[in-house]
N, C-alpha and C positions, 0 to 999 in steps of 0.2 A: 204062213199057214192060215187056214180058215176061223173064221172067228166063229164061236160057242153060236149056235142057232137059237133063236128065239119066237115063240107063238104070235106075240105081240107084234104091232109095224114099229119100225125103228121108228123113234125118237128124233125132232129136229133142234136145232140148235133156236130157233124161233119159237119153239114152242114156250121153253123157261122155268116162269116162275109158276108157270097154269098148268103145267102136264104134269098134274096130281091123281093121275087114277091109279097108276101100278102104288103098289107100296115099296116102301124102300127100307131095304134092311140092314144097308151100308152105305159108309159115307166114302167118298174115293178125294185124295187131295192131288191136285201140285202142291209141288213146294216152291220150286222160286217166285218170286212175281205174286204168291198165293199166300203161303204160309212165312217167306221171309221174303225181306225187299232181296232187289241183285242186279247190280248190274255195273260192269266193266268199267263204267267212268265213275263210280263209288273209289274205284284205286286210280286209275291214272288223271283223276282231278288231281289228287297228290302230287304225283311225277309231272307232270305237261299242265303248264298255268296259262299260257296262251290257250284262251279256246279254241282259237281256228286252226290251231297246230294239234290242237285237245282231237278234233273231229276228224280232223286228215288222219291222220294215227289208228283211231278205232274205224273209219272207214275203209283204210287202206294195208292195216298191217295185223294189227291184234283187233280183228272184225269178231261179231256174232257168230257169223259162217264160216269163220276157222274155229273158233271155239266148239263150234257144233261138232266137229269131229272127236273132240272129248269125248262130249258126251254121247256122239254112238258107238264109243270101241273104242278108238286109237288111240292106242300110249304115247304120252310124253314125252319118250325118250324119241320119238322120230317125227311127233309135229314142231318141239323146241327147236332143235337145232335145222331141220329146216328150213324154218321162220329166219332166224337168225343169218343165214346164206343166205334168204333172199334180202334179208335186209338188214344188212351187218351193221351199218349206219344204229340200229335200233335195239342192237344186244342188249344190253341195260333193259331197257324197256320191257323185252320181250321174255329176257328172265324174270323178270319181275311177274310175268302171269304166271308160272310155277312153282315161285316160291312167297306172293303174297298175294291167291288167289282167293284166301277167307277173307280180303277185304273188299272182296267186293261182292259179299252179304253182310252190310250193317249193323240187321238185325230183323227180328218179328216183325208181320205187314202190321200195321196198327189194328187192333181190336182180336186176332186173329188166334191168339193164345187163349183169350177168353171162349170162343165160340168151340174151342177145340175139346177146351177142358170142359166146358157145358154136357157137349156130343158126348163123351167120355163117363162122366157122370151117370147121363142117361140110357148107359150100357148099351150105346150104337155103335156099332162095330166100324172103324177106323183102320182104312188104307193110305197108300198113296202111290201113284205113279211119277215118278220124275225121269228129267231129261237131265242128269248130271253124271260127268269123268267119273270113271269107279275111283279112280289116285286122290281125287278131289275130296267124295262121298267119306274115302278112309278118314281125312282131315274135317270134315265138315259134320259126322253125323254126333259126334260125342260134343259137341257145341249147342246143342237144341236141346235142352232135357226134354220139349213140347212132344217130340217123336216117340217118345216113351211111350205113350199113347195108341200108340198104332202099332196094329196086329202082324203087320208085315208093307216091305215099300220094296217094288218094283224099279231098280234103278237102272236107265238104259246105259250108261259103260262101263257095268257088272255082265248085263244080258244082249248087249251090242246089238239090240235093237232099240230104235228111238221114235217117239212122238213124232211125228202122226201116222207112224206105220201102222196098219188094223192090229198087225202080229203081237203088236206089246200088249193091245188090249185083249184079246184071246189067250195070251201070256199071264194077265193078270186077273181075267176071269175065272181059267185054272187054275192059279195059287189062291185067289182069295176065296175060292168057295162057292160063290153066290154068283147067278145068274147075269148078264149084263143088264137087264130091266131093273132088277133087283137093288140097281147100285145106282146111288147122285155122284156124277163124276165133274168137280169141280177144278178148270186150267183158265186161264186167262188168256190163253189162244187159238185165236176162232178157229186156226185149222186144227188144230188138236181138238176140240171140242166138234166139229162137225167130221172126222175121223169117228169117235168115239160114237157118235149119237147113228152113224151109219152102219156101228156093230151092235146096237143096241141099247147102247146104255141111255139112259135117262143126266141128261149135264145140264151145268149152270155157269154160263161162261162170267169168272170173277172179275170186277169190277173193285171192290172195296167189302170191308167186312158188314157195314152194314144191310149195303142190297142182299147178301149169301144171309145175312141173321133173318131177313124177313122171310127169302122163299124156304130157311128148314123150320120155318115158322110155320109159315104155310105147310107146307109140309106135316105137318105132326111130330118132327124130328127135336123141336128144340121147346 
């Protein structure tokens, strides 16, 4: 669907830490990679101690790009066993992403809890959009109290649409209220951040908490 129109020119992902004119009246997160680390070899370092057996594995079996079907929609019960048919050799393995997939968010990015609870403080209003399995999100949101925080979070396999589609951001324009200008939309990946900055919004592609402390510095926000 189209995304909310805006007077302003969009936003580039270049622009940054210096495209200070609109004011900003909301803060928009990711959460993986953003607000907590993640990432699939967090668990199968566990299971798989050869690393080059380590990397065949998540290259070839339980990849990023099957995961991504999570999190645009598809349930578990038809990408697991699947998996498992094409590579029965790796059952073990492959059960193991269903039933110990909180181990592979460790925990908060560093500094990140702190900059949230600041924002929060300073009564700026707190979203987020993520790219996380709704099955997963059930298991994963009562684990963060930091979410508490935030007014409402767009999760694409609840709304099975996913990053970098424009639709979740017009999606999340709607629910959260505020204008796409309106909002600093902070993801650590560049095509989601240059998706987003093409609908309008104003982003800050994440790198670590301290680069994101200075531009909502900059900003007036922190």
């Amino acid at each position: 669907m189209p995304a909310a129109s805006s007077s302003r020119p969009p936003s580039t992902p270049e622009r940054g830490p210096l495209a200070v004119d609109a004011k900003i009246r909301a803060v928009v997160f990711d959460v993986g990679r953003v607000l907590v680390e993640w990432d699939l070899r967090h668990l199968y370092a566990k299971l798989i101690h050869d690393e080059a057996a380590l990397e065949a594995f998540l290259a070839t079996v339980v990849t990023p790009e099957w995961h991504f079907q999570h999190d645009a929609g598809r349930p578990l019960d038809e990408m697991v066993p699947e998996r498992i048919a094409a590579f029965p050799q790796h059952r073990a393995l492959i059960e193991a992403y269903r039933t110990r997939f909180l181990e592979t968010i460790p925990g908060p990015v560093a500094g990140m809890e702190a900059l949230v609870e600041r924002l929060a403080v300073g009564a700026i209003p707190l979203f987020a959009i993520t790219n996380f399995g709704a099955e997963f999100w059930a298991q994963f949101r009562p684990t963060l109290p930091m979410l508490d925080r935030f007014a409402d979070i767009v999760v694409s396999g609840v709304e099975k649409l996913a990053k970098p589609d424009p639709a979740i951001f017009a999606l999340a324009a709607r629910r959260f209220g505020f204008a796409p200008a309106e909002m600093l939309f902070i993801d650590d990946n560049a095509a989601n951040i240059a998706s987003a900055a093409r609908e309008g919004w104003q982003t800050h592609l994440f790198v670590d908490a301290g680069a994101l402390e200075a531009e909502l510095v900059t900003r007036g926000l922190l």
